[in-house]
N, C-alpha and C positions, 0 to 999 in steps of 0.2 A: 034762884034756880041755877044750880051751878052744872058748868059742864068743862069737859077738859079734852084740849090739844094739847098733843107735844110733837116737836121736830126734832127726832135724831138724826142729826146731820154726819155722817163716816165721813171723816176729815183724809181727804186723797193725798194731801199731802202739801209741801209751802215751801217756797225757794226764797233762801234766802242765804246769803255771804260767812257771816260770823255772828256767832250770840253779840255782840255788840250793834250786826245792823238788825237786826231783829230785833233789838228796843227803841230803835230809830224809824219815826214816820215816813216813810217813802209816797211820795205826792202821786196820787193813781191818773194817771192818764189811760184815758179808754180808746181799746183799740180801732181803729175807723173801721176796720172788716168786720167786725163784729153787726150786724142788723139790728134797728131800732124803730120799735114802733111807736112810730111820730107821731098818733093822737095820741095814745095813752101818755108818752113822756109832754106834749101838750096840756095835758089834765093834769100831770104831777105840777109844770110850772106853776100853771093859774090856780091849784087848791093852794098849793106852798105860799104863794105870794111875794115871799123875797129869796131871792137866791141862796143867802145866810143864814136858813130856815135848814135847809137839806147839804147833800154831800154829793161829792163826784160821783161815789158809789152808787149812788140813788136818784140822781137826777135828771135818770133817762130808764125806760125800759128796754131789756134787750128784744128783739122780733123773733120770733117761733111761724113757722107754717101750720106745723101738726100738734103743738101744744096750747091750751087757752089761758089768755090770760083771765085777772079774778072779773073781769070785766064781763065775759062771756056769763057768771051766773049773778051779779050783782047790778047789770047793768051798766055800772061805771066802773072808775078805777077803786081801784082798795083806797080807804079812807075817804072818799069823797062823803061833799057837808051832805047829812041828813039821809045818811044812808048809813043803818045795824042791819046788819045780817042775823036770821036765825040761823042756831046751830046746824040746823040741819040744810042748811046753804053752804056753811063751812066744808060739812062733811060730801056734800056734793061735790064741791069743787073737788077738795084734795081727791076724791076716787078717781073726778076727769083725769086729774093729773095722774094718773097710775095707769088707769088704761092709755093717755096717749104719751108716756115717755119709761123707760125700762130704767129711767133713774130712782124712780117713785115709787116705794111700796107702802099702804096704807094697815095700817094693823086696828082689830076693835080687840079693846084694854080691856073691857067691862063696863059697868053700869052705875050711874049715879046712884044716892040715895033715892032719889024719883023715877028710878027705870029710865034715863037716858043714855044712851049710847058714851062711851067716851074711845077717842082714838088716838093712836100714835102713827107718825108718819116719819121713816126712814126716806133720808134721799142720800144719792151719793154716785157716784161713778159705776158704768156697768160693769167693770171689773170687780170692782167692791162690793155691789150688790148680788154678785153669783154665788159670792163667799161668807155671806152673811150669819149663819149659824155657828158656822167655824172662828169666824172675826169675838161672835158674843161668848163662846167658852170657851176664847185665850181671854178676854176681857173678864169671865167671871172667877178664874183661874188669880188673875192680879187682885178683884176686889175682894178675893178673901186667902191669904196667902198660905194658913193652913192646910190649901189640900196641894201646894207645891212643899211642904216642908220648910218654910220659910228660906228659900234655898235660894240665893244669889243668883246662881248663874245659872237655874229655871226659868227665874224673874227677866233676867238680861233678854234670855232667848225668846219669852214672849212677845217681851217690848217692843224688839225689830221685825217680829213676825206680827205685830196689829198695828192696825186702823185706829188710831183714839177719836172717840165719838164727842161731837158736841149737841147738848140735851136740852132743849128750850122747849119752859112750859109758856102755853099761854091758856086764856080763856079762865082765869080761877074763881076772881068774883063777878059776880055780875051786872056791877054799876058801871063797873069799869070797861069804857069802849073801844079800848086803841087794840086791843092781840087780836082779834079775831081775823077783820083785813090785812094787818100787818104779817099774820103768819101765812094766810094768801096768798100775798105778794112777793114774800119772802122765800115759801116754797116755790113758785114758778120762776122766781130768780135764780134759783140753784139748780131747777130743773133744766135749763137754759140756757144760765150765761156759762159761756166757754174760756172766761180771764181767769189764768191763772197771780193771783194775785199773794202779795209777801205774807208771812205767817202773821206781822204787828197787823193787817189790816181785819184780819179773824179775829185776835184775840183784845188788840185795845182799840178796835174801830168800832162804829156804831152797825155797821155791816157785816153780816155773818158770811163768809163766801169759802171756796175750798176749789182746788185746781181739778178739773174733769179731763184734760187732755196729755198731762205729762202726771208718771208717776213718781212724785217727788215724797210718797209714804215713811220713805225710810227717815231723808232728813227729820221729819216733823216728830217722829216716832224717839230720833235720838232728841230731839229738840224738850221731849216731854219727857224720858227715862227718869230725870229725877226725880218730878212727881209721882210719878206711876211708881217707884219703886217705894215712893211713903206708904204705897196702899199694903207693905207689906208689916209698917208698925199701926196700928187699929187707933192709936191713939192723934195719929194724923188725916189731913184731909187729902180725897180723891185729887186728880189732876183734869179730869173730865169737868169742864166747863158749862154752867148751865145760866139762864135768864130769864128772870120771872115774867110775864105778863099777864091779862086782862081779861077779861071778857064783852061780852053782849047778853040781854038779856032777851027769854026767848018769850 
């Protein structure tokens, strides 16, 4: 029975020195002002088991007043032993999260081959999410370069005026149990935490995160032109980053 999440994440942007440290791991220390909810990051140590299991990134959850974690409809933390979600837990949650944060818009994609709901869920900065339509056709303007004329310096000026989006599916087969908590978890992380972290931590971490409080778009925007600007020969690949995952069965 298949069903299907996706997370378009609008990447706000990533601070970082020179394309050389931006292929360089920068060790993340997490900021002490930042709020963390001590049972839940409690539950991540004890399901994890050994420290060398998880990542700085992950090894603590941030605290929210007015946002829920996956906790609120699952019970426990995302992934705990002997706990699937049905889909329709999934899609619970992520609406919570859209009614209590203006980072969060939940979209319904269509319908399985079985009449099930499938959803996509945009998160991203309030700034970003005001301009959302606008953001997708300069983005659809790049993925198909004949309606700019294949024209350079079209291309240039779109690239500094967008958001590059990152696309994570989850949920595809249904033996497979890990996406469905993980995208969760993962959307209330983004919904929430406030570290503005280096662009290597997005793209070669195991961590998906993007800066909500400083607008560093442009760097990331030059940081990506060269890919984006393949999307104007057809016979190369997008620069928009995506990650497959899993599901639950319902």
């Amino acid at each position: 029975m298949k069903k299907f999440v996706a997370l378009m994440l609008l990447a706000g942007g990533a601070i970082f020195q020179s394309p050389l440290a931006a292929q360089q791991t920068q060790p993340f220390v997490r900021d002490p002002k930042i709020p963390v909810d001590a049972e839940y990051t409690q539950k991540i140590k004890e399901y994890t088991t050994e420290p060398f299991f998880n990542s700085p990134l992950t090894d603590y959850l941030p605290a929210s007043k007015t946002v829920p974690t996956p906790k609120a409809v699952l019970g426990d933390i995302a992934g705990a032993p002997g706990k699937l979600p049905y889909a329709e837990e999934v899609y619970d949650y992520m609406r919570r999260l859209e009614k209590a944060s203006p980072r969060v818009k939940v979209y319904s994609i269509g319908k399985t081959e079985e009449g099930r709901e499938m959803i996509a869920v945009a998160i991203a900065s309030e700034a970003i999410m005001a301009k959302l339509q606008d953001n997708g056709a300069r983005l659809a303007k790049l993925a198909d370069p004949r309606t700019i004329n294949m024209d350079d310096a079209q291309a240039d000026a779109l690239v500094n005026a967008t958001t590059p989006v990152y696309y994570i599916t989850g949920t595809i087969h249904s033996p497979e149990t890990g996406a469905p908590t993980a995208l969760m978890e993962l959307a209330y992380r983004l919904a929430v935490d406030d570290h503005c972290l280096p662009f290597q931590h997005c793209v070669h971490g195991r961590s998906f995160r993007r800066p909500l409080k400083r607008d560093c778009r442009g760097l990331l925007s030059k940081a990506c032109a060269n890919g984006l600007r393949r999307l104007k020969r057809p016979s190369r690949r997008s620069s928009t980053r995506s990650t497959s995952g899993n599901t639950s069965p319902n």
